[in-house]
RORO-597261 format. One record per residue (C-alpha): residue number from 1; residue in one letter; x, y, z. Coordinates in steps of 0.2 Angstrom, whole numbers. Example, Ala and Ser with C-alpha at 12.3 -4.5 7.8 and 13.67 -1.06 7.14 Angstrom:
RORO-597261
+------+------+-------+-------+-------+
| migu | fike |    c1 |    c2 |    c3 |
+------+------+-------+-------+-------+
|    1 |    a |    62 |   -22 |    39 |
|    2 |    s |    68 |    -5 |    36 |
+------+------+-------+-------+-------+
END
This chain:
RORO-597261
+------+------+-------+-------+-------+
| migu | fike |    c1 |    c2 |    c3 |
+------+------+-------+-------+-------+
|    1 |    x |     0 |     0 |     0 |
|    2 |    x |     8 |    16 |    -6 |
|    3 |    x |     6 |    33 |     6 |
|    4 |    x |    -8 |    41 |    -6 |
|    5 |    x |   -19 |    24 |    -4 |
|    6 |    x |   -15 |    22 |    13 |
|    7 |    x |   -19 |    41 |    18 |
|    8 |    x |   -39 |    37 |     9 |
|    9 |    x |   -38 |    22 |    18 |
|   10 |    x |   -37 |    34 |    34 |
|   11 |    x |   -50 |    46 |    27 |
|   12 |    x |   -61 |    35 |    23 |
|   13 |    x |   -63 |    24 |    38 |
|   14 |    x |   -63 |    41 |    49 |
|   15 |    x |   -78 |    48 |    40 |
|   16 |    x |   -89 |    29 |    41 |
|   17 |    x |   -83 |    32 |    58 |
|   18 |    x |   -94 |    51 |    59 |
|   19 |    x |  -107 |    43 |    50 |
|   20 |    x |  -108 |    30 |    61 |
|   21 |    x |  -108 |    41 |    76 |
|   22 |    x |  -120 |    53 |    69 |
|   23 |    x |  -132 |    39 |    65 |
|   24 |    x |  -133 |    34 |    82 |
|   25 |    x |  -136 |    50 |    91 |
|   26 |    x |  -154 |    58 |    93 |
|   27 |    x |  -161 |    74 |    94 |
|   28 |    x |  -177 |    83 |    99 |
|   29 |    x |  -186 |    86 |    78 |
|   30 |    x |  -199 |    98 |    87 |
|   31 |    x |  -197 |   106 |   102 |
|   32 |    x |  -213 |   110 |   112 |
|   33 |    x |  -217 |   123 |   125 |
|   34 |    x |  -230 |   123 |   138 |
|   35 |    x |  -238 |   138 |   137 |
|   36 |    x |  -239 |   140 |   156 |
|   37 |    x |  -222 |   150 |   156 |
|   38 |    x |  -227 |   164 |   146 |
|   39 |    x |  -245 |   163 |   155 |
|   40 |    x |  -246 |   182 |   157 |
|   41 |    x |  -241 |   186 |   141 |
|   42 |    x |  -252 |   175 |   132 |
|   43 |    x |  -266 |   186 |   143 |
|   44 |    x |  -261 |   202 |   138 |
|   45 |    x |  -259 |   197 |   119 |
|   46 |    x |  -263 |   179 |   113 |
|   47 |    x |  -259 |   181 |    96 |
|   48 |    x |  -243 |   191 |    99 |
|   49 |    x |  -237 |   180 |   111 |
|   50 |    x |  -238 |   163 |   100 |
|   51 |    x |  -230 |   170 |    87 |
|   52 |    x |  -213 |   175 |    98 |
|   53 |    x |  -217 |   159 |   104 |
|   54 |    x |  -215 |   153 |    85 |
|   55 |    x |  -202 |   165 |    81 |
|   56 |    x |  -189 |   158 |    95 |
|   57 |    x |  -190 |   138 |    83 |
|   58 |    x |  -205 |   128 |    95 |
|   59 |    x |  -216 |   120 |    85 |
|   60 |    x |  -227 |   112 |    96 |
|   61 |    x |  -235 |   123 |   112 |
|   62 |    x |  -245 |   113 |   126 |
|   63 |    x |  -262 |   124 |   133 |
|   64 |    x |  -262 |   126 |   152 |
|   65 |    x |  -277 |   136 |   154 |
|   66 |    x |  -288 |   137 |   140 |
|   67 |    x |  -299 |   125 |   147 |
|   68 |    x |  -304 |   134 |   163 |
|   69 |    x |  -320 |   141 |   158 |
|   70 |    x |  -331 |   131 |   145 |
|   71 |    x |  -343 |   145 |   143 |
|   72 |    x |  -330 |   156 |   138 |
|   73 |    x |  -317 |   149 |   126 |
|   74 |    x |  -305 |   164 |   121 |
|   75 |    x |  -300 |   163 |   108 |
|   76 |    x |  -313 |   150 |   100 |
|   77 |    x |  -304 |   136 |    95 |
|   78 |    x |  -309 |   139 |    77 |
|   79 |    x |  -299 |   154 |    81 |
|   80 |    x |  -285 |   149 |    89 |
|   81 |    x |  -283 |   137 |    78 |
|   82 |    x |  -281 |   148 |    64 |
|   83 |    x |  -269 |   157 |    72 |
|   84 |    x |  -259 |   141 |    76 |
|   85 |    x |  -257 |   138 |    58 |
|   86 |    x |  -254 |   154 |    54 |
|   87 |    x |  -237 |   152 |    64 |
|   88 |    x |  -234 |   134 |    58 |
|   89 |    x |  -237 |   127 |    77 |
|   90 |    x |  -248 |   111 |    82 |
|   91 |    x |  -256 |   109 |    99 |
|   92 |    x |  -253 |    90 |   101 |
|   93 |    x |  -260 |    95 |   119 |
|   94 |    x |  -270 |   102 |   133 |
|   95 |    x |  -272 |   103 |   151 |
|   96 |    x |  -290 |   100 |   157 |
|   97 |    x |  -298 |   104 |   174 |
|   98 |    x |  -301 |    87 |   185 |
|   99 |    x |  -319 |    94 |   186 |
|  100 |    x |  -322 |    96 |   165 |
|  101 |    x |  -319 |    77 |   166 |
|  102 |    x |  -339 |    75 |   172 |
|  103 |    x |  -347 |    67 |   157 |
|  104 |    x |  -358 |    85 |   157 |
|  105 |    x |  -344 |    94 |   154 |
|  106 |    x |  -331 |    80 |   144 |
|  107 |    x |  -343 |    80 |   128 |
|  108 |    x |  -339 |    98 |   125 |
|  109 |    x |  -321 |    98 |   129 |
|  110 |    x |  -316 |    82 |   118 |
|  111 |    x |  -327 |    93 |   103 |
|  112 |    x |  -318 |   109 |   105 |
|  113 |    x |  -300 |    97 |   107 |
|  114 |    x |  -304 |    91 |    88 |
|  115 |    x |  -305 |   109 |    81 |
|  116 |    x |  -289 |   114 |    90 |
|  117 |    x |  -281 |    98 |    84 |
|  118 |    x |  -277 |    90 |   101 |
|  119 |    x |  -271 |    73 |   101 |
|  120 |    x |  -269 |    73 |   120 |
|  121 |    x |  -279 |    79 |   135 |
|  122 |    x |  -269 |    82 |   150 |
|  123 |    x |  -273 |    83 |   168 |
|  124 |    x |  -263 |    90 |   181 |
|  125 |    x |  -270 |    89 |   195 |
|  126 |    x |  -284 |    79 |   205 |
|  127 |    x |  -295 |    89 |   216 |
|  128 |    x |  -293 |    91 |   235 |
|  129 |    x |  -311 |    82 |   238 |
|  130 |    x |  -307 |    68 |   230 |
|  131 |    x |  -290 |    63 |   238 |
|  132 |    x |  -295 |    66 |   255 |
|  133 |    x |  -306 |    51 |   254 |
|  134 |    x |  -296 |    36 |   261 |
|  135 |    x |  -298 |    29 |   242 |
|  136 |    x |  -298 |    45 |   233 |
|  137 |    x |  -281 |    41 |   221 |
|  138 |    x |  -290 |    23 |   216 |
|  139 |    x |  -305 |    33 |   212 |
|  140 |    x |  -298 |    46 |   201 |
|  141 |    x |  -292 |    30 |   192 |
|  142 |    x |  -307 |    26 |   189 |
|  143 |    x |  -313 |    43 |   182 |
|  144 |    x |  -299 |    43 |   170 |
|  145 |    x |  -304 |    26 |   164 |
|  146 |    x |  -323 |    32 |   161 |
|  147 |    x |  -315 |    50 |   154 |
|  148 |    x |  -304 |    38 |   145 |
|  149 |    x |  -313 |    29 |   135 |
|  150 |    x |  -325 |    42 |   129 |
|  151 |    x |  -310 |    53 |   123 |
|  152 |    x |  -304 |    35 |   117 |
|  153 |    x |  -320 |    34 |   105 |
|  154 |    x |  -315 |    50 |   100 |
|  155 |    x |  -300 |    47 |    94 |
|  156 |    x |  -290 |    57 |   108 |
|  157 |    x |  -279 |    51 |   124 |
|  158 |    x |  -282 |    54 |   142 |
|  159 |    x |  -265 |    58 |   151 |
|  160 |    x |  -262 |    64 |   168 |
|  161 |    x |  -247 |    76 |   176 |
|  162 |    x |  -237 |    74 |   190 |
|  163 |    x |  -231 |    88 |   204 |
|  164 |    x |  -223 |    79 |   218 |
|  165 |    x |  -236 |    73 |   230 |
|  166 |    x |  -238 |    57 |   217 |
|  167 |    x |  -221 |    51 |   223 |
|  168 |    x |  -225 |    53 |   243 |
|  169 |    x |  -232 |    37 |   252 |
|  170 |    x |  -248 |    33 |   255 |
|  171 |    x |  -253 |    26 |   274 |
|  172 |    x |  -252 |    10 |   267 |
|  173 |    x |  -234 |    11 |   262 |
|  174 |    x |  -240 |    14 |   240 |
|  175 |    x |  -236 |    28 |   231 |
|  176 |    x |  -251 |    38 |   225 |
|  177 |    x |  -242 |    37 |   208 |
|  178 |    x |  -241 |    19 |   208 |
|  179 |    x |  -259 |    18 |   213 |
|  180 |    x |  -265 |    28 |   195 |
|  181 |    x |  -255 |    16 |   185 |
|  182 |    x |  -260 |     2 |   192 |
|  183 |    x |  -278 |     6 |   192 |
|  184 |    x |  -278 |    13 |   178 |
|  185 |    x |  -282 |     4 |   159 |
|  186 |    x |  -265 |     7 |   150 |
|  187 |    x |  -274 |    10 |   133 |
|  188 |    x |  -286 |    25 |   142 |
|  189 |    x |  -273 |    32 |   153 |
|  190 |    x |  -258 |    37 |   148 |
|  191 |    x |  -241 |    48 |   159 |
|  192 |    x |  -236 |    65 |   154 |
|  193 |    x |  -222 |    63 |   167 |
|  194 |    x |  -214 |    79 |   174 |
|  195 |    x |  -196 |    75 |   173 |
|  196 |    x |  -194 |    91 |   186 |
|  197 |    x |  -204 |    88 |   197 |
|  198 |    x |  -200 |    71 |   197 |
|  199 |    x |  -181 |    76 |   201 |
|  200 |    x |  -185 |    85 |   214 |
|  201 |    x |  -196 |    71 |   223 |
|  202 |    x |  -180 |    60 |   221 |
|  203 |    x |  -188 |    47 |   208 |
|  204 |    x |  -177 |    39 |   193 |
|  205 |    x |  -191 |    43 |   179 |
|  206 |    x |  -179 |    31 |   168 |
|  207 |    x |  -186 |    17 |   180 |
|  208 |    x |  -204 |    19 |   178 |
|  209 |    x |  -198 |    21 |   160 |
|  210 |    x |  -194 |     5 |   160 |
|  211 |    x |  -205 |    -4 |   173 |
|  212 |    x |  -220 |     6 |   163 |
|  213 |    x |  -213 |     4 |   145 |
|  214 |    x |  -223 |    15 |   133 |
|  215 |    x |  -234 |    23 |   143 |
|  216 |    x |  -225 |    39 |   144 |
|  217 |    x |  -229 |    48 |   126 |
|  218 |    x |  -227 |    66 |   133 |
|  219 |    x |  -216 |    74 |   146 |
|  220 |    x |  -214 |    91 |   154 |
|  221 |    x |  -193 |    97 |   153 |
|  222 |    x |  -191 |   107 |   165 |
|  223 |    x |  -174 |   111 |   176 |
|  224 |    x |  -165 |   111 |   194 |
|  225 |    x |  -151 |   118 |   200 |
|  226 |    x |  -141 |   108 |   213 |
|  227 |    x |  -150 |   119 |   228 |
|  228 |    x |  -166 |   114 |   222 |
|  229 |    x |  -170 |   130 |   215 |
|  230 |    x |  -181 |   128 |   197 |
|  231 |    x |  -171 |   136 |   181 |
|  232 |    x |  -167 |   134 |   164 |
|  233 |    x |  -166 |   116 |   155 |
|  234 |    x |  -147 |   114 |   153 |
|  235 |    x |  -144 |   122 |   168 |
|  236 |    x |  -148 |   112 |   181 |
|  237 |    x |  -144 |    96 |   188 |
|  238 |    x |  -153 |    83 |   178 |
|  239 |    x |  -144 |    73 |   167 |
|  240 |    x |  -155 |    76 |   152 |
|  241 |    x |  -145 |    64 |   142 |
|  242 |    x |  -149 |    49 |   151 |
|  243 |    x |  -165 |    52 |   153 |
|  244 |    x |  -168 |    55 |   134 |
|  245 |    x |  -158 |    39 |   130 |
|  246 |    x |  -172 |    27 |   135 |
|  247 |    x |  -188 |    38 |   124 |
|  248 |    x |  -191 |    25 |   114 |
|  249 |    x |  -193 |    14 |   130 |
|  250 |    x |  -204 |    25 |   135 |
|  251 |    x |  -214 |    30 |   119 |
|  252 |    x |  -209 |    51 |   121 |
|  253 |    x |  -217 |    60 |   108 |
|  254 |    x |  -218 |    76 |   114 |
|  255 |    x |  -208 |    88 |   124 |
|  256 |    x |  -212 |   103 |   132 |
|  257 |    x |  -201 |   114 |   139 |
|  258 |    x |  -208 |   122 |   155 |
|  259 |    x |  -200 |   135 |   169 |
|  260 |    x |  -216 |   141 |   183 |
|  261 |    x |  -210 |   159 |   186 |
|  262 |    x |  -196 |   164 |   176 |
|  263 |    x |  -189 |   180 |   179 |
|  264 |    x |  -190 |   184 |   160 |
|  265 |    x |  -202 |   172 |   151 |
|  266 |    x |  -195 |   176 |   132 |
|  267 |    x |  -176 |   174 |   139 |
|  268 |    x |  -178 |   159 |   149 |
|  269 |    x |  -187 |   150 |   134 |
|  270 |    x |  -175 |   154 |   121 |
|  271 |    x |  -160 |   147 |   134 |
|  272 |    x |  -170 |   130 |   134 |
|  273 |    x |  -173 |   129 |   117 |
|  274 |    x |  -155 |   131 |   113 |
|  275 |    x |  -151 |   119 |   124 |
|  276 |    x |  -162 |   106 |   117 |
|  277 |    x |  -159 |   113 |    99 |
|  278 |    x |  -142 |   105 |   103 |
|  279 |    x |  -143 |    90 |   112 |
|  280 |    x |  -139 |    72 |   107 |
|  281 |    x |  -144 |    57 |   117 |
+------+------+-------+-------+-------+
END
């Protein structure tokens, strides 16, 4: 082998070897935001706001609280919809009130879901009546099952959010979290784990991953620094690689960036988008 052969020789083995590296890295393809961290902007001006919002790269935003008030939709969702498309963003998502999951109430939220183009209803939170019966997690699992397979036949998926209180024992030694999964149908309830708030209640969500495989198709991506304090995704202490590692494990489809008071909403947004712009897991 003369030195102009071996040389290509060289060359060409180290670019197979790039290909090959860059073949098995991932990335985020559409970076979601939950519209929760620009809450009072998207008060003051919805449309304005969606289109920074767009502007910044996200191409997918999560409601937080469009659903409050059913007799007053603001936006409508034919609206809102159009202004959606008009920035080139889907809503794969929505929080919903515990209480609009009464079948009075569901019918109306699971039509207004289709116009907007929701693929997921979320809920975040259980009310306060309900859990303080002794059996109150076991019979929110059996509201989302009922809610479940109405938004089901409709073509939609029931998921539930985490804080922290999930992960805290029960009296008789279960987690409440553990409770909704078991209790729940798989096919009618589905986790839009809060990889934050699960950090900071000291559970591996990479676990549940795998216990739980596929039942996790969104999750909130949101930060902690090392004195517990919530911040920018990149900035903290989670190790967002390893967690991201195991997605197809755990069916994520969506993620949605998410800071609850940032001291600049627009800033803090863009810093976790470039973040994840960048990341490869």
């Amino acid at each position: 082998m003369n030195r102009r052969t071996f040389i290509g020789s060289i060359t060409a083995a180290a670019l197979m070897s790039r290909i090959t590296w860059a073949a098995t890295q991932h990335r985020i393809e559409n970076i979601g935001l939950q519209l929760y961290t620009v809450r009072d902007a998207l008060k003051k001006d919805f449309e304005g706001t969606l289109a920074r919002v767009a502007a910044i790269g996200y191409k997918e935003v999560e409601f937080a609280q469009y659903f409050e008030d059913l007799s007053n939709l603001n936006p409508s969702p034919k609206k809102t919809r159009q202004i959606l498309d008009a920035d080139g963003l889907t809503a794969p998502s929505a929080h919903v009130p515990y209480k609009h999951l009464s079948p009075e109430n569901w019918s109306r939220v699971l039509d207004a879901a289709k116009t907007l183009g929701h693929d997921y209803l979320v809920n975040p939170s259980i009310d306060r009546e309900v859990l303080k019966q002794p059996d109150g997690w076991k019979r929110a699992a059996e509201t989302f099952n009922r809610a479940g397979a109405e938004s089901h036949k409709a073509g939609i998926q029931l998921a539930y959010h985490n804080h922290v209180e999930e992960f805290k024992a029960l009296p008789d030694g279960k987690l409440p979290y553990d409770v909704l999964l078991a209790e729940s149908d798989p096919k009618l309830l589905k986790m839009e784990m809060d990889l934050g708030w699960a950090h900071k209640a000291g559970v591996d969500p990479v676990a549940y991953f795998e216990k739980y495989p596929g039942r996790f198709p969104l999750v909130h991506v949101k930060d902690f620094d090392k004195n517990g304090t919530m911040t920018e995704v990149g900035k903290g202490s989670i190790d967002w690689k390893r967690i991201f590692a195991k997605a197809d494990v755990a069916g994520i489809k969506h993620y949605f960036v998410e800071h609850d008071d940032p001291k600049s909403p627009f800033d803090s947004i863009q810093v976790s988008f470039d973040y994840l712009k960048n990341l490869r897991f």
